[in-house]
C-alpha positions in Angstrom: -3.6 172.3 16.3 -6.2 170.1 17.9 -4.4 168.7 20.5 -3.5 165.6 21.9 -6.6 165.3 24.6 -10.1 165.6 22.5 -12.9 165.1 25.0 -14.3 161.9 23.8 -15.4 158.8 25.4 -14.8 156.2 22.8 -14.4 152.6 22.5 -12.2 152.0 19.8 -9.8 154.0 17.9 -11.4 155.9 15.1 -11.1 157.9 11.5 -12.1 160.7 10.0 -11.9 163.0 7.1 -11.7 166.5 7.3 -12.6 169.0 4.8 -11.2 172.2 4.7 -9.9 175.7 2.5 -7.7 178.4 3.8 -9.6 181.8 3.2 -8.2 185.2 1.9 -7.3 186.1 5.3 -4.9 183.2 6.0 -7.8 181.3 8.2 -8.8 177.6 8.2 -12.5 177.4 7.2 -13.9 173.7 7.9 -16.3 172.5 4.9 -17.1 169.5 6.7 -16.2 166.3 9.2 -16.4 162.7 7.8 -16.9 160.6 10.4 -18.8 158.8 12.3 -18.4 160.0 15.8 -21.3 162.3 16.5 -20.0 165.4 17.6 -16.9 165.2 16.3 -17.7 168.0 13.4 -18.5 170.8 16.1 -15.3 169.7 18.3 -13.2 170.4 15.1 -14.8 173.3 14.2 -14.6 174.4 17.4 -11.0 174.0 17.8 -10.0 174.9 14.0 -12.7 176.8 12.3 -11.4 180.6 11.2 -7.5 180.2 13.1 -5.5 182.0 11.5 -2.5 180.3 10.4 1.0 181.0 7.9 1.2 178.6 5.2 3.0 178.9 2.1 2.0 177.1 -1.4 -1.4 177.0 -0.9 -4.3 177.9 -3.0 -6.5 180.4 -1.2 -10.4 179.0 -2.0 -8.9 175.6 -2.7 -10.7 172.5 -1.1 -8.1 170.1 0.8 -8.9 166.8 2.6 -7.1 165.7 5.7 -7.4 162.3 7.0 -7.5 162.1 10.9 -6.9 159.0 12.7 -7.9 159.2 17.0 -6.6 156.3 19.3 -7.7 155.7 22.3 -5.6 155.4 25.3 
């Protein structure tokens, strides 16, 4: 859902740890972005934050973590 290009200039490859519920309405609500790239957290939330998605056997309110790993090229 992000993509493969992120506009970042980096200089090494980098992690990061993204917090995030699905809402009543099937949407994707970022809590936060571990990491510590800048302005990585509004890139994400830009990208992510409210998309509606379909998913199955999750709980709606329910705080999951996602690790996210970005390489450079």
């Amino acid at each position: 859902m992000l993509g493969s290009k992120i506009s970042l200039e980096l200089k090494e490859s980098n992690t990061a740890e993204i917090s995030f519920m699905i809402n009543n309405d099937n949407e994707i609500v970022i809590i936060s972005v571990d990491s510590k790239i800048d302005n990585l957290n509004s890139i994400i939330k830009q990208k992510l934050n409210y998309k509606k998605i379909a998913v199955k056997g999750v709980k709606k309110g329910e705080i999951y973590k996602m690790p996210l790993k970005i390489n450079i090229n």
